[in-house]
N, C-alpha and C positions, 0 to 999 in steps of 0.2 A: 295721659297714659291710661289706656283702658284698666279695669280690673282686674282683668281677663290676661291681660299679658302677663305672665309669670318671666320675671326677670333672673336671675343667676351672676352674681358679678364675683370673678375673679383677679385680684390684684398680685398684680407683679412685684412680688417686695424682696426680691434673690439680688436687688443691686450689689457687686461688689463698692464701687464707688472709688474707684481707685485714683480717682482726678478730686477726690475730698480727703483727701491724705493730706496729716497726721489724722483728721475727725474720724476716719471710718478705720483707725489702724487696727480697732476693738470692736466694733460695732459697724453693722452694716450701713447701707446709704438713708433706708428708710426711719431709722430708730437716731439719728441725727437728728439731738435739739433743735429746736428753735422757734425764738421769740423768750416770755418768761418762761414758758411752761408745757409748751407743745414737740412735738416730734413731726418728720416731717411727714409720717405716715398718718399721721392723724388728719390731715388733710382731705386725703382723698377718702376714708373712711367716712369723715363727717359731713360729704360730699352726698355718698349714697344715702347713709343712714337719712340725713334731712331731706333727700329725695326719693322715702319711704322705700329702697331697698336694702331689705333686711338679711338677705343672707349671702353671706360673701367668704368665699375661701382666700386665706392670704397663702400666696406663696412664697415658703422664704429658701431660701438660701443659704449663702456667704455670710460667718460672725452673726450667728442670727439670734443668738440666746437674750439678750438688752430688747433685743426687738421683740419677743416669745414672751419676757417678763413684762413688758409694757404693756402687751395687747390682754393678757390675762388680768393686771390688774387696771387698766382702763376701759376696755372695751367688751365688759361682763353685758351679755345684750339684754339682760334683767334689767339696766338702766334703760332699756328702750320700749322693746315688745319682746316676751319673754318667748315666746316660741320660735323665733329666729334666730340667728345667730351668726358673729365673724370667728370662724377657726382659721388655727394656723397652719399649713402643710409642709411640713418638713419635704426634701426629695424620697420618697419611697420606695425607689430603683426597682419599679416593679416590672421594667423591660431587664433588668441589667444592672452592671455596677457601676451606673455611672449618675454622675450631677449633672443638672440642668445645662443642655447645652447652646441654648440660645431659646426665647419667648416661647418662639411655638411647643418646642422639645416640654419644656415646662408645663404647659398645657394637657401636651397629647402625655405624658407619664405618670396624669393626674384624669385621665379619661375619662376614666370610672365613674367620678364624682359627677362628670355632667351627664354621664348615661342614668345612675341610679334618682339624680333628682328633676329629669326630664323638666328642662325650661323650654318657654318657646326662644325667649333671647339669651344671648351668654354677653354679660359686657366683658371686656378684657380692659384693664385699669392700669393703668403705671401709680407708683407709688412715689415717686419723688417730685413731686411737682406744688408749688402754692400757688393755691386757687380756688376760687369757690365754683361750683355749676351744680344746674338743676336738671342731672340725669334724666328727669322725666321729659322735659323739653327733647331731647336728641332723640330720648326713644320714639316721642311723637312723630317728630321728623320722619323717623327711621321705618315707621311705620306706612307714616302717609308717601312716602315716596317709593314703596312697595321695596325696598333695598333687600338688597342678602348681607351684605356691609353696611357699615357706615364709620365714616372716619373722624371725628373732631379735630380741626384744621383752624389757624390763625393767620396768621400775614407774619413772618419772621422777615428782618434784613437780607437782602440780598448773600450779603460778608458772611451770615449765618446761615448760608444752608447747606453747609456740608456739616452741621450739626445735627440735623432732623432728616427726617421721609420727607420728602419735595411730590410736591404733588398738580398735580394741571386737570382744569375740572370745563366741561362743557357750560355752555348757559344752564343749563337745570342741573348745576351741581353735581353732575355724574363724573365721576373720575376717569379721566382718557389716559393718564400714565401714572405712576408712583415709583420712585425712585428713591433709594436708601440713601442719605449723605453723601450726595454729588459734590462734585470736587464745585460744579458752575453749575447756576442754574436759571431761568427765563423768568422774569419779572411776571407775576399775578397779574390778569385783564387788568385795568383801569389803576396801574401803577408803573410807575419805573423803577422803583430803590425796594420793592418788596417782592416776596415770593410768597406760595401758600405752604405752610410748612404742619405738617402731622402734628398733635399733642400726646400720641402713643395712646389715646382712649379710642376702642374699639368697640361695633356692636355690632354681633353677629347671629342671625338666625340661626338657631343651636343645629340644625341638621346641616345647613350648610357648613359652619366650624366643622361636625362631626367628620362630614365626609373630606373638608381640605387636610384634615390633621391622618386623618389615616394616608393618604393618599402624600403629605409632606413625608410622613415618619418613612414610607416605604421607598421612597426616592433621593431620601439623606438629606433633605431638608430640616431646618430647624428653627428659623425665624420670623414674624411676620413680615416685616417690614423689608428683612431682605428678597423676602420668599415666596410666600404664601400671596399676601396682597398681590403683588404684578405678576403672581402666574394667574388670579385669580379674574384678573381683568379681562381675560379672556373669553370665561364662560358665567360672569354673574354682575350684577348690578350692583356694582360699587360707588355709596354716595359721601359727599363731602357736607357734615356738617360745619357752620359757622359757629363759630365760638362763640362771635360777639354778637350774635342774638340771643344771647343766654341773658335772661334777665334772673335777677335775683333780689327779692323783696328783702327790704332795707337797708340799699347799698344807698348811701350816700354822695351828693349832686358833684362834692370835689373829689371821690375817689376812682384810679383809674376805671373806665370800663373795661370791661373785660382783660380784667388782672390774670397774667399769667406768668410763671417764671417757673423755669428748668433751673432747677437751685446744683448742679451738676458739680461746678469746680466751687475753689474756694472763693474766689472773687463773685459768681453771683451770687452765693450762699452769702456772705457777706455785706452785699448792696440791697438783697432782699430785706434782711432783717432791717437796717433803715429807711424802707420804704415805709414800714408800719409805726415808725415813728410822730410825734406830734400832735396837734388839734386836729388839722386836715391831713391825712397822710393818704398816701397812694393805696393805700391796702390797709384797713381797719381789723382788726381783730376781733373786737365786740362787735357783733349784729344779732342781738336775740332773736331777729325772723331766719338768720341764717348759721348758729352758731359751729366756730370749731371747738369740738370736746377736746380737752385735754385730760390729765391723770388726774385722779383724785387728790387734793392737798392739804395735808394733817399740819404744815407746819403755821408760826404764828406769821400774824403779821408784820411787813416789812417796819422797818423801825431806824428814825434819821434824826440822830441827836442837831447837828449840822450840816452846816457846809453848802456850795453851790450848785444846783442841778439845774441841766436846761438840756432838754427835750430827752428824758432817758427813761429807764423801767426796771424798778426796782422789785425783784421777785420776792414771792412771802419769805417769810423766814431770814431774809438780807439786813444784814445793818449798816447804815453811814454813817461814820463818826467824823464831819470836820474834813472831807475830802472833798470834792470838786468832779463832777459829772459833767463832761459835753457831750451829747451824742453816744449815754454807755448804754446796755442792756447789763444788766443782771438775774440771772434766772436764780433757782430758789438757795438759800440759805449761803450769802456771799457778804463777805464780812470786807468794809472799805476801810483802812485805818485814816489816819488823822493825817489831814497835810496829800493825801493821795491825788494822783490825779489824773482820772480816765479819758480819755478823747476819742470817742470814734471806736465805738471796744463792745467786744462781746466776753460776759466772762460767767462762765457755765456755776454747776451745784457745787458747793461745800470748799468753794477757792476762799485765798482771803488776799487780799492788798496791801500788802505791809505798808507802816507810815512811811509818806515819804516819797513812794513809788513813784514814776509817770511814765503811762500808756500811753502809746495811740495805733490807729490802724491796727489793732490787733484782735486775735480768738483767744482767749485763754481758756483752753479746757477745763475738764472738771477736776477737781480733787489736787487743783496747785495749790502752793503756800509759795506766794512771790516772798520776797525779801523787802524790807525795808530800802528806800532809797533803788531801790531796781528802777535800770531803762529801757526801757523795749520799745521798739518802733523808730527810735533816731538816729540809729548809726544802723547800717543796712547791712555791709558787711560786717560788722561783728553781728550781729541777727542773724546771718544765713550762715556762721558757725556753729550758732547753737541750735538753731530753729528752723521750721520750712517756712520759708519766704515768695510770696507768688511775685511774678513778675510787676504787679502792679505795687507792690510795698507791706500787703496786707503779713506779719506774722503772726503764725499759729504756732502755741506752745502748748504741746500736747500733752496731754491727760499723766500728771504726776510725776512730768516735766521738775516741778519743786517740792520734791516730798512734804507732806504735812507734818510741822512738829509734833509731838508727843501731847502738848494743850497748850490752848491761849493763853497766854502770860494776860490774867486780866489788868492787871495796874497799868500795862502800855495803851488798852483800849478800851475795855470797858470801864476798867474803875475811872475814864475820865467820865463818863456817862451822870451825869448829874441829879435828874430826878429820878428819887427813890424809885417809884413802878418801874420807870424804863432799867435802869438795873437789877432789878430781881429779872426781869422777864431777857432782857441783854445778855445776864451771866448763865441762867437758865438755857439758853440757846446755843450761846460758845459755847463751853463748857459741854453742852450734849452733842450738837451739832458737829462741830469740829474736832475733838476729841476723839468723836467715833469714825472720824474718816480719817483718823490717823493709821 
């Protein structure tokens, strides 16, 4: 990427996410955990950022405030390069009284921004997605192939393309049609079980966006993908980048290439999170050539009097007392009692696991206080009495689902905590931790 090319990236972060319900019942789609410690917006932020673009407008949305406190206290650009910067854009309604009415509407209500700081490219970003890519690489592309567009495109299932923008590309990558979430669609050259399917990551020569976005607002347009793109095809040079030429220093020889996931309902958001599981896992989280940032972490380290764990991730501030781990995630400050036993489980900040419990196939939001002896995940109809249940078995028990008691009764858990330091620092944690999320 030249010097020279002044880039402008604006991220799409207004998901409502209403196919991530209970998760997003508070919080929008981008500001959803996940992993120990990340969100899923952090993703594509830490995307640009290590792809040396510095200044990014987020646009939010739907339950946007979790999202608005995260990015103020993670994404202060003093940790980067201090004259750039990620703000957040509320809707402005500076046509009108109304909310973002699809991508493009977003954009064009927000015009202003790209007219006063004059880029020559404008990226447009989706926010929900896990994945690494080196922005610079596309713009290259984007450049040498003299584009007004350019679309980042993978190979999706056939079954899946009425999930995505379907897209049909000439030999030199130029885009001959684009189509919104077709019901059917024509298998990708040199496949039969694939199609090429949109990643929602857009680059557009700012004068070209300028002049489609006046030209959609005035004709009651409002979306790219429905809209804009395949009217565009008509008068400008639309090209298809390949995803999976995106290389990225220090990806590892066993991890998927070209890692991508539309984390959308609950079942992939789900099977995501244990892809990143293990020695070798399909998607690494640690890559100091490539890192994702997460939020700043004041709390202590994790702490495991006992018990059995095998292949999980223990967030700082979490304690295991004598419980049994297959397959959990624990993000920060998650207290497991004695005798517990998670399988296949995500269980967010400041929960605790009563002894006794056993999980599986399950989310457990943040801020539960399961019960002692609790079942979740083996009887399916009594689960989809209390719980949202996906089709595939996974329950989510939403955020305060089991009120926190008033404090941890230490005698039940930690007074079993045997050496002296780990109990000062154990009771120290309960005791603060938990207490306050009462």
């Amino acid at each position: 990427m030249s010097r020279k090319t002044n880039v402008l990236a604006i991220v799409m972060a207004g998901g409502e996410g209403s196919r991530l319900h209970p998760l997003t019942a508070e919080r929008c789609k981008p500001a959803v955990p996940f992993n120990g410690k990340h969100r899923i917006v952090d993703f594509v932020l830490s995307n640009l950022v290590n792809s040396e673009i510095y200044s990014i407008y987020l646009l939010v949305q739907y339950k946007s405030q979790s999202l608005i406190e995260h990015i103020r206290q993670s994404w202060t650009m003093t940790r980067f390069i201090p004259q750039h910067f990620v703000t957040v854009v509320p809707p402005q309604m500076r046509n009108g009284p109304e909310w973002f009415q699809g991508t493009a509407d977003s954009v064009y209500q927000n015009i202003h921004l790209i007219e006063s700081f004059q880029p020559d490219i404008v990226a447009v970003f989706g926010a929900d997605h896990i994945y690494r890519m080196d922005v610079r690489q596309m713009v290259e592309f984007h450049c040498a192939s003299n584009a007004h567009v350019s679309v980042a495109t993978l190979p999706v299932p056939l079954a899946q393309a009425n999930q995505f923008g379907i897209v049909e590309i000439d030999s030199q990558h130029r885009i001959s049609q684009f189509v919104e979430k077709p019901d059917v669609a024509d298998p990708m050259p040199g496949s039969t079980t694939h199609t090429l399917a949109s990643m929602g990551n857009y680059l557009f020569n700012a004068d070209v966006l300028l002049d489609a976005l006046h030209k959609a607002h005035a004709t009651g347009h409002s979306d790219f993908g429905r809209d804009i793109l395949p009217t565009m095809l008509k008068s400008h040079r639309l090209m298809a980048y390949d995803f999976n030429t995106n290389s990225i220093p220090g990806t590892a020889a066993y991890e998927e290439h070209g890692y991508w996931r539309d984390v959308g309902t609950i079942d992939a958001y789900f099977d995501a999170h244990f892809d990143t599981l293990g020695a070798t896992p399909r998607f690494r989280m640690t890559n100091k050539h490539w890192p994702i940032y997460a939020s700043p972490d004041q709390a202590e380290s994790a702490q495991i009097e006992n018990g059995v764990l095998h292949r999980s991730v223990v967030g700082s501030g979490s304690i295991v007392d004598g419980a049994t781990l297959d397959h959990a995630m624990l993000r920060r400050s998650v207290l497991v009692e004695r005798n517990a036993h998670l399988e296949h489980c995500i269980v967010m900040e400041r929960s605790r696991i009563g002894a006794g419990a056993r999980i599986r196939r399950a989310i457990i939001d943040q801020d539960n206080d399961i019960p002692g002896y609790e079942r979740i995940g083996f009887d399916m109809e009594a689960d989809r009495k209390r719980f949202h249940v996906t089709p595939s078995g996974i329950v989510v028990v939403p955020r305060h689902f089991f009120p926190a008691r008033a404090s941890v009764d230490s005698s039940t858990t930690v007074g079993r905590l045997r050496a002296p330091h780990s109990v000062a620092a154990s009771t120290a944690l309960c005791d603060g931790e938990f207490r306050a999320a009462a």
